[in-house]
N, C-alpha and C positions, 0 to 999 in steps of 0.2 A: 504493500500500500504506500510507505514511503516513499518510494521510489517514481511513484508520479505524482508526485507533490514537486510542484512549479515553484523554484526561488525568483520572488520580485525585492530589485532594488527601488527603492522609493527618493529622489534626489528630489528636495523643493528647501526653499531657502526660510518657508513660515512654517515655525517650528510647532506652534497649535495644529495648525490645519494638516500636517506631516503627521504628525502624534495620533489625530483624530483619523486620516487615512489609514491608516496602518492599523489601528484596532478596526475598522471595519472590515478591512482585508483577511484579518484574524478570521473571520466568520465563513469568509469565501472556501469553500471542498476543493482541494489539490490546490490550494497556492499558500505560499506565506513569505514574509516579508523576510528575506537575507541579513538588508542592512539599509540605514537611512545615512543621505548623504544632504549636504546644504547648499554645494554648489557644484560644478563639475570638477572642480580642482580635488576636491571633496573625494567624491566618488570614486575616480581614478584611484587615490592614495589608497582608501578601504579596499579597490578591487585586491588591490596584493594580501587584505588582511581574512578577504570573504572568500573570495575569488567570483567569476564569472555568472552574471545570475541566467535565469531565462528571458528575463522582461526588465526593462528598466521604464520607470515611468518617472518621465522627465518633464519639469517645469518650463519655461522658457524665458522668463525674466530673473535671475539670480546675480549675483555679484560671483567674482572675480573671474568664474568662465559661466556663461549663459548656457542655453537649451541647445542652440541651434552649433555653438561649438562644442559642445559636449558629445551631439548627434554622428557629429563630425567626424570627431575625433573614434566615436564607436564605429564609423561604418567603416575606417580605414583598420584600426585595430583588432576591431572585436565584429565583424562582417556578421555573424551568425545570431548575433545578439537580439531578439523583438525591441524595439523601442518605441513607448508610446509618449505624443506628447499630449501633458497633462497643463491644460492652460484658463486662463480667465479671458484673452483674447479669440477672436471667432471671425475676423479680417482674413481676407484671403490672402493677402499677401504672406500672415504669421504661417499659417496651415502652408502653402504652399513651399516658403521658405523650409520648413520643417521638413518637409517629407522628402524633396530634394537634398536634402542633409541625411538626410536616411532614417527618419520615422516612418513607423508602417503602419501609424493608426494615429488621431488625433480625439481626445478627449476634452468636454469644457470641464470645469470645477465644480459646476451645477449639475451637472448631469446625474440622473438614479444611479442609485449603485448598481441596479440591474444592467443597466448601460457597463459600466465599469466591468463588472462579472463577463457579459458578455464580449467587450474588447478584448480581456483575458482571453477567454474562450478561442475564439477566432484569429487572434496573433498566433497563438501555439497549433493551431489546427488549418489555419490557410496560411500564416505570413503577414497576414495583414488586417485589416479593422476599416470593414464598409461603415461608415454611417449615413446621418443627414446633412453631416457639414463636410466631411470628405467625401464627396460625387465618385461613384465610378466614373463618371466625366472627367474629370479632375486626374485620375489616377490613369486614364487611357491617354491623357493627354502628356503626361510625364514620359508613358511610354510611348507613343509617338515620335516625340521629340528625342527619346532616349533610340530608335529606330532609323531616322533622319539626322542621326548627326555628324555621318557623312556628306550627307547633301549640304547642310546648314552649313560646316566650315568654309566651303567654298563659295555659298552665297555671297554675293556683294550687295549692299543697302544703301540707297540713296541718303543724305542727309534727314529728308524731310520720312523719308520712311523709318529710319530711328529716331526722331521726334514721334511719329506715331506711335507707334511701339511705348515708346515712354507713357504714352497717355494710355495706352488699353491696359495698363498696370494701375489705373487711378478708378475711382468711382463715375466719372463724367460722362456722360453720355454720347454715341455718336456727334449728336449736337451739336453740345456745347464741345467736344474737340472740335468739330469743325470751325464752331466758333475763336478757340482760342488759338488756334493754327490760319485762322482767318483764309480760310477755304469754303467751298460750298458742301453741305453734307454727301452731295453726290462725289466728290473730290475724298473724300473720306471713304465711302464708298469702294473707289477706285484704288487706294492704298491698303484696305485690308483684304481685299479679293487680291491683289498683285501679290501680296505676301504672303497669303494664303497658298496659291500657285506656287510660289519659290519656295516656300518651306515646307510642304505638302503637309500644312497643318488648315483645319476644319472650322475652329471657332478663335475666338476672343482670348476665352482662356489658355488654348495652346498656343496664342499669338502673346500673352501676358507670360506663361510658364517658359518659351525662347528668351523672352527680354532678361528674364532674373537669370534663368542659367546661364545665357552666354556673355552677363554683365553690365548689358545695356543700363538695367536698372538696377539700382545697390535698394535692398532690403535690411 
């Protein structure tokens, strides 16, 4: 029985709200808490003391290394590792940033614990953690881009087309880009169908998940 009980490391920087996850995790059949960490600097250090857990559920705002370098630093060292980020933000740009770091599932801080339970669940048993705020959209578009990144290196972009690009990263609507690019929305139009075509990507969002990866936009 032992033996498939799941070690989660629990890393967040509010030591209540850490304290208070981790007794409810207590509750959860086949998982229990390794070891708590405060920041990613943190967790590194304990790994030599814990070792290696199966799930790390990771915060994204903390001091002296955050979420998304802690992500990081896992996909490169510890590749096998689930990591889920656990956050109070639900911007797509934080999600997006994250999962490109290599989170495989995004959690908010409100969510039921049943939510939680079943994040668990589905990182150990698929890889990854569908919800309602991480889209299989979202996650096809990664892969896309992760499929064409051959194609993409050698694309070349207009000026005014990474100006675009910058903008399908923001909230603004075709619109108001057109507006602040001071073009006609049909001119807008015409910029995200081109790039669309050059990058053999589909929507908005795979046209936003290019910009962060290849740097266009700093997140």
């Amino acid at each position: 029985m032992s033996e498939n009980i799941k070690n989660i490391a629990l890393v967040d920087d509010h030591i209540l709200f850490r304290k208070g996850l981790a007794a409810l995790i207590s509750y959860f059949p086949a998982y229990k808490i390794s070891f708590e960490a405060a920041n990613g600097k943190d967790f590194i250090r304990q790994l030599e003391i814990y070792g290696v857990p199966d799930i790390v559920l990771l915060d994204i705002n903390m001091p002296e290394m955050d979420g998304y370098s802690t992500a990081t630093w896992l996909r490169i060292n510890h590749p096998a590792v689930n990591v889920l980020a656990l956050s109070t933000m639900d911007a797509e740009t934080a999600i997006i940033k994250m999962i490109t770091n290599g989170a495989r599932g995004y959690v908010l801080k409100d969510a039921e614990p049943e939510e939680l339970k079943r994040a668990f669940d589905e990182v150990i048993s698929k890889g990854y953690f569908y919800n309602d705020l991480v889209t299989r959209k979202v996650m096809q578009s990664l892969n896309s881009l992760a499929a064409h990144s051959e194609i993409s290196s050698f694309v070349k972009l207009t000026e005014r087309e990474m100006e675009f690009l910058k903008y399908t990263c923001t909230e603004k609507t075709y619109n108001e880009i057109a507006a602040e690019m001071f073009v006609s929305p049909r001119t807008i139009d015409g910029y995200r169908n081109a790039l669309c075509e050059k990058l053999q990507l589909k929507s908005r969002t795979g046209l936003a998940l290019y910009a962060v990866k290849n740097g266009i936009v700093k997140i």
